[in-house]
Z-matrix of the N, CA and C atoms (Angstrom, degrees):
N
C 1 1.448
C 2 1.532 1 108.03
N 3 1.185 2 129.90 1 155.88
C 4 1.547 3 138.39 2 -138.11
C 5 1.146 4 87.39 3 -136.92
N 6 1.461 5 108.09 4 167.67
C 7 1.806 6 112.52 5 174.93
C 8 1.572 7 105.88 6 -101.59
N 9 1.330 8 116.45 7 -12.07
C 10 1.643 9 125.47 8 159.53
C 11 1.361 10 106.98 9 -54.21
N 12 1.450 11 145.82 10 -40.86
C 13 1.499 12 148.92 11 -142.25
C 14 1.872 13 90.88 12 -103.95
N 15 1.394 14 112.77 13 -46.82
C 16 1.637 15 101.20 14 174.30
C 17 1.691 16 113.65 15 -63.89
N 18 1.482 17 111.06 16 -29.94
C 19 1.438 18 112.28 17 177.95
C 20 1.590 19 118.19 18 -62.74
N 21 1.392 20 92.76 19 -49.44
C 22 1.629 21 111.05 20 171.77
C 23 1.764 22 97.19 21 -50.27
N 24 1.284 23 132.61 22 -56.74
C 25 1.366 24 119.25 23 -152.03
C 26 1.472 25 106.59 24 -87.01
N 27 1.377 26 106.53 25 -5.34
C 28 1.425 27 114.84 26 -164.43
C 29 1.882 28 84.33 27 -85.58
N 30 1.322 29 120.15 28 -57.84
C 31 1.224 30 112.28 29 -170.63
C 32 1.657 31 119.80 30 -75.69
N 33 0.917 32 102.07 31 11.47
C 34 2.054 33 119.76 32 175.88
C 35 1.256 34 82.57 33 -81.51
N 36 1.610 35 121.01 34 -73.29
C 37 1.479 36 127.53 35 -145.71
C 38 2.068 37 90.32 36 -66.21
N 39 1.093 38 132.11 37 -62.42
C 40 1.433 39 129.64 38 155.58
C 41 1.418 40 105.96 39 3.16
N 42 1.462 41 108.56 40 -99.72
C 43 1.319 42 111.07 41 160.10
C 44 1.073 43 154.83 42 21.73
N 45 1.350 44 91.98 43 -76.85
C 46 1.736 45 120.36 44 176.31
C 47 1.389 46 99.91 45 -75.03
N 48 1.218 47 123.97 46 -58.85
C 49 1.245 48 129.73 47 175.37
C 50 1.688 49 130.85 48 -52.47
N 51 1.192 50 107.80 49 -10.97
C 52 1.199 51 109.06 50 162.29
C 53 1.085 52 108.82 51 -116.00
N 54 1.090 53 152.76 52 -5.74
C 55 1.493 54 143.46 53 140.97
C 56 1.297 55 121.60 54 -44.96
N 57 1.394 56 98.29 55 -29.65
C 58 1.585 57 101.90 56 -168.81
C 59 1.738 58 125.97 57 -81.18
N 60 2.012 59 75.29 58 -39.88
C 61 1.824 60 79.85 59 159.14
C 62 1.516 61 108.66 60 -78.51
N 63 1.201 62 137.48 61 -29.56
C 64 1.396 63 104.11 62 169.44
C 65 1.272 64 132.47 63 -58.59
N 66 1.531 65 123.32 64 -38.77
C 67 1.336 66 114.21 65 156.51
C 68 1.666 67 143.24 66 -48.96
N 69 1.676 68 98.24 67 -19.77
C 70 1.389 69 112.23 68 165.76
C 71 1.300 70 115.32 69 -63.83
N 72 1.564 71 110.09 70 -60.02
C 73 1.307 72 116.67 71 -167.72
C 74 1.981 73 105.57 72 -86.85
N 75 0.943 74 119.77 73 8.97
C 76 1.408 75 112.27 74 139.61
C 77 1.646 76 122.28 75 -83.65
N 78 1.333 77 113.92 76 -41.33
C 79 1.527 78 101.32 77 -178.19
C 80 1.631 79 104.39 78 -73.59
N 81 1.006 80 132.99 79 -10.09
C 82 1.184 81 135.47 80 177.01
C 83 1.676 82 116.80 81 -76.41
N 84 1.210 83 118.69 82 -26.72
C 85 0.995 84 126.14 83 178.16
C 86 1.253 85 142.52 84 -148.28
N 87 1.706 86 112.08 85 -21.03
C 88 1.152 87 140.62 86 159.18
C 89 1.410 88 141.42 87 58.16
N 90 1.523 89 88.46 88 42.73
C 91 0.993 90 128.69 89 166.86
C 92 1.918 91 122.40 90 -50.98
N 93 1.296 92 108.12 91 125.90
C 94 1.567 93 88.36 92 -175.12
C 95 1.426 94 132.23 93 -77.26
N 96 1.338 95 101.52 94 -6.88
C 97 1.515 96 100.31 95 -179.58
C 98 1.609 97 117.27 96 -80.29
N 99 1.474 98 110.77 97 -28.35
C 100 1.524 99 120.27 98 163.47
C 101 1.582 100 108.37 99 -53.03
N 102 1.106 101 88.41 100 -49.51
C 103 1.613 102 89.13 101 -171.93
C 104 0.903 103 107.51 102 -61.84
N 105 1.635 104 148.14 103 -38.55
C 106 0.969 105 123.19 104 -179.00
C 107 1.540 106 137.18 105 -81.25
N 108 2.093 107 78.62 106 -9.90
C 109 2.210 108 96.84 107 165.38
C 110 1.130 109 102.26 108 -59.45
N 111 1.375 110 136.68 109 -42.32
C 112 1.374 111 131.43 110 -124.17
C 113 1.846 112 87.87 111 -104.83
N 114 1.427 113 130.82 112 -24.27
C 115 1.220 114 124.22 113 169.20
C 116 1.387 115 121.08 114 -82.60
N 117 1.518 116 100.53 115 -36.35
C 118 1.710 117 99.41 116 170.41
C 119 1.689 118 124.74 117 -75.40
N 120 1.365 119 102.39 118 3.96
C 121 1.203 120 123.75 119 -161.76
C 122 1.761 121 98.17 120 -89.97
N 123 1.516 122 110.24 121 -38.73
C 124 1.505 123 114.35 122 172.85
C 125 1.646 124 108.43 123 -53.77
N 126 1.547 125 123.13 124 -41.35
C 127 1.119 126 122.88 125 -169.23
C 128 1.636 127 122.29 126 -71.73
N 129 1.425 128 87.59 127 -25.28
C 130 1.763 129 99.89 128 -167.90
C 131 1.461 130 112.04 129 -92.05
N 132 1.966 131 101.90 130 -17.27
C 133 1.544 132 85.98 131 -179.85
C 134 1.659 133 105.28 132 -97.86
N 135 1.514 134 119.34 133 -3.27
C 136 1.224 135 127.88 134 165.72
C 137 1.458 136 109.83 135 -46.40
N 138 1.788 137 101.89 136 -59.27
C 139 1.770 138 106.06 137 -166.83
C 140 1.548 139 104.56 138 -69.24
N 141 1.473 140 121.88 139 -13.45
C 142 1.613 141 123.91 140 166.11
C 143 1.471 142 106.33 141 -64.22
N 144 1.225 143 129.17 142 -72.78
C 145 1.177 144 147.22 143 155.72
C 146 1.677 145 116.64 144 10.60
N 147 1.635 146 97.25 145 -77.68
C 148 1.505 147 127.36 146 157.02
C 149 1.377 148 111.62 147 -54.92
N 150 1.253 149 149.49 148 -48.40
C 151 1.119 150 143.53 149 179.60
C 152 1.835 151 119.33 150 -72.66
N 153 1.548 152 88.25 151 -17.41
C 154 1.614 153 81.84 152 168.15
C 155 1.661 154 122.64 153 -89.28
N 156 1.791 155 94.87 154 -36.09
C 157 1.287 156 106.77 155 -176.73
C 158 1.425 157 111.45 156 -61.78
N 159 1.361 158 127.42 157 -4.82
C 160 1.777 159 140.67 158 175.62
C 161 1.098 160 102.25 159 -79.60
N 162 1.646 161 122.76 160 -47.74
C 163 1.782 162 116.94 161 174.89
C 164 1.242 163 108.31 162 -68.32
N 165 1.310 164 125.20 163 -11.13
C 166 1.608 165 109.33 164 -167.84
C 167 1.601 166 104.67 165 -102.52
N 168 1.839 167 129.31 166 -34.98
C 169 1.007 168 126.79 167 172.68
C 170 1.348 169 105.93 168 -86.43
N 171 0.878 170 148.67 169 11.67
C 172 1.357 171 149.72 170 166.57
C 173 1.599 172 123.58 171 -154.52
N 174 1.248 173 113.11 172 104.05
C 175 1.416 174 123.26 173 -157.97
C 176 1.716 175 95.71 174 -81.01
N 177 1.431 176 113.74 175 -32.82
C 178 1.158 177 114.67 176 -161.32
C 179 1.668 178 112.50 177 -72.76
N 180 1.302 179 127.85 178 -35.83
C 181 1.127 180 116.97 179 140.28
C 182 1.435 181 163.36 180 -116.95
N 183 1.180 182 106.99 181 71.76
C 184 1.369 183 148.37 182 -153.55
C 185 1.492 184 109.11 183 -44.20
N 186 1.474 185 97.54 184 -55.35
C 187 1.777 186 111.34 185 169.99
C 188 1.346 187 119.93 186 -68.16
N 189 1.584 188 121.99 187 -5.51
C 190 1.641 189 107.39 188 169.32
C 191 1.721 190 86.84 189 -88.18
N 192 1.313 191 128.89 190 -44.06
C 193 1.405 192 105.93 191 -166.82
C 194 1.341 193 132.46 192 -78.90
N 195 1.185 194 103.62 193 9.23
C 196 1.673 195 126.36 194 -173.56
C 197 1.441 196 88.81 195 -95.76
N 198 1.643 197 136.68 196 -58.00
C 199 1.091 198 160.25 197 -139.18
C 200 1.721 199 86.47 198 -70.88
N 201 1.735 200 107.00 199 -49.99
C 202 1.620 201 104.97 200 178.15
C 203 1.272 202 121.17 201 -78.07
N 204 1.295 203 117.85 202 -12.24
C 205 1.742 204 116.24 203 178.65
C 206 1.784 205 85.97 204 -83.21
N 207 0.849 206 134.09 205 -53.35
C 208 1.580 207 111.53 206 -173.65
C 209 1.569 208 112.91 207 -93.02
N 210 1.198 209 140.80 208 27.37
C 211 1.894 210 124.72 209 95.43
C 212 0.400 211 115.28 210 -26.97
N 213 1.650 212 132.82 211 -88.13
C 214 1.720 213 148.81 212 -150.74
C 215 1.418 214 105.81 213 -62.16
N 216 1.393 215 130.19 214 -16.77
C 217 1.454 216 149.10 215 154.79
C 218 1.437 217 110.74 216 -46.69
N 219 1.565 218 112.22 217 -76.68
C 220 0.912 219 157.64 218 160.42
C 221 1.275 220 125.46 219 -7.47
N 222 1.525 221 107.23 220 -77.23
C 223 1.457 222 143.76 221 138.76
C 224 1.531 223 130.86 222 -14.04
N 225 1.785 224 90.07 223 -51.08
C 226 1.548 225 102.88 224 -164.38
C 227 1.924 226 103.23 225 -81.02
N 228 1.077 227 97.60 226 -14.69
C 229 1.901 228 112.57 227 -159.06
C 230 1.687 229 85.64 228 -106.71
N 231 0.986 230 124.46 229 20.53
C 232 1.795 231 118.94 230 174.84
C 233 1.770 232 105.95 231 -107.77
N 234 1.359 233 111.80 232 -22.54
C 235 0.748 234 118.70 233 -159.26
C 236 1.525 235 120.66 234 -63.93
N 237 1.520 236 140.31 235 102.25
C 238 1.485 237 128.81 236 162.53
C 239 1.403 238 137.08 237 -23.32
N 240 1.383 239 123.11 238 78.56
C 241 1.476 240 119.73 239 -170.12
C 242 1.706 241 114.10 240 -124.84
N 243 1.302 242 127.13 241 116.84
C 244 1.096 243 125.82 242 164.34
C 245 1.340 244 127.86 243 -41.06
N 246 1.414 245 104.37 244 154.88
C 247 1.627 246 121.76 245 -141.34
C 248 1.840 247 98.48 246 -81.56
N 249 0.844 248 150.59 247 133.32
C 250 1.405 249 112.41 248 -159.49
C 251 2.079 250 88.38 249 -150.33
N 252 1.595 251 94.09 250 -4.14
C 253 1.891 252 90.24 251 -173.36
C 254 2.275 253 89.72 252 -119.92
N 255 1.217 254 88.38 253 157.90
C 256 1.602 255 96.58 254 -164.89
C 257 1.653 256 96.02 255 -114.30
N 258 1.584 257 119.88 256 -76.66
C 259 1.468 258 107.43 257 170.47
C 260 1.627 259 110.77 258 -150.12
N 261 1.286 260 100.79 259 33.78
C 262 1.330 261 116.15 260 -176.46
C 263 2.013 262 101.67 261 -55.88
N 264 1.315 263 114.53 262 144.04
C 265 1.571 264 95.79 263 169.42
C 266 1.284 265 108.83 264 -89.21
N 267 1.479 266 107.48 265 172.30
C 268 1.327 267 117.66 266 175.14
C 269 1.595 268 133.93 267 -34.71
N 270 0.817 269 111.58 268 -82.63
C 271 1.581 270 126.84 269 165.31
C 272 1.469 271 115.27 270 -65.99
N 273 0.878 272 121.70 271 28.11
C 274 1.405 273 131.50 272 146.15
C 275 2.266 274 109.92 273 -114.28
N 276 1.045 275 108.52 274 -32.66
C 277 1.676 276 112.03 275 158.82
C 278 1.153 277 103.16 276 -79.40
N 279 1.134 278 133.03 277 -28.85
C 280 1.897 279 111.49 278 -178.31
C 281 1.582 280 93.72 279 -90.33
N 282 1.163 281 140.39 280 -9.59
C 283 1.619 282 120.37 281 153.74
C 284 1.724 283 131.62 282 -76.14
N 285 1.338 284 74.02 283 8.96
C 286 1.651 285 81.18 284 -150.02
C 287 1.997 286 146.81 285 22.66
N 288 1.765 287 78.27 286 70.18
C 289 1.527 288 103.54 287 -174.57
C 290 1.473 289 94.82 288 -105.99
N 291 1.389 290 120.95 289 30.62
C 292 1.582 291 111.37 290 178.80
C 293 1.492 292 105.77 291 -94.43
N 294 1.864 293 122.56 292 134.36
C 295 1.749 294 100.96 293 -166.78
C 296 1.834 295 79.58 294 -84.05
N 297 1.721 296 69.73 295 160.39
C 298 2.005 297 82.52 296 175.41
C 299 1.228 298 115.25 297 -122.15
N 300 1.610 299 115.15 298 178.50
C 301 1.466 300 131.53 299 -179.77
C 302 1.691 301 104.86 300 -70.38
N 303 1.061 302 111.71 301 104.04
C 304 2.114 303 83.59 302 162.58
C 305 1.423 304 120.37 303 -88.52
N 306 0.936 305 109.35 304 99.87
C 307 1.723 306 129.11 305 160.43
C 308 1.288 307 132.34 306 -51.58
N 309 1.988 308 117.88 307 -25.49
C 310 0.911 309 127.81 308 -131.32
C 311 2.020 310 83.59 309 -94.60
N 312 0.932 311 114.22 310 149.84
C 313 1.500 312 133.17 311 178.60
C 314 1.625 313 122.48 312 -87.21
């Protein structure tokens, strides 16, 4: 096992994790531009997914499948999403103790 294949899994788990808050913070508010992270978000953590499972069945080229977990990196941070935090700090939005807008209809 390579130190490319922990990078690769490190940025899967990435991934997932930002997909996931996008799906949060769409049902939370429902907003369309989340929504549309949070669907393109299935695709990108797939090609992470795939890019790891390339370091793991094939050791020999490690750097094309690493190369695809950071696209799908890449990818995920392209995405158009409204501004939706003002100056809350960090770790207070990753608890999600931020009060919110309700949007919901």
């Amino acid at each position: 096992m390579s130190i490319l294949f922990l990078i690769s899994v490190f940025g899967v788990v990435v991934c997932i994790f930002l997909w996931l808050r996008d799906i949060r913070i769409w049902a939370r508010s429902l907003l369309p531009g989340y929504r549309k992270a949070s669907i393109d978000g299935v695709y990108q953590t797939a090609l992470a997914t795939a890019g790891a499972g390339i370091v793991w069945i094939w050791p020999h080229i490690t750097i094309l499948g690493t190369g695809i977990v950071l696209l799908a990196l890449y990818l995920q941070g392209k995405e158009k999403r409204e501004k939706i935090w003002t100056n809350e700090p960090a770790l207070t939005r990753f608890f999600g103790s931020v009060p919110r807008n309700n949007t919901r209809r």
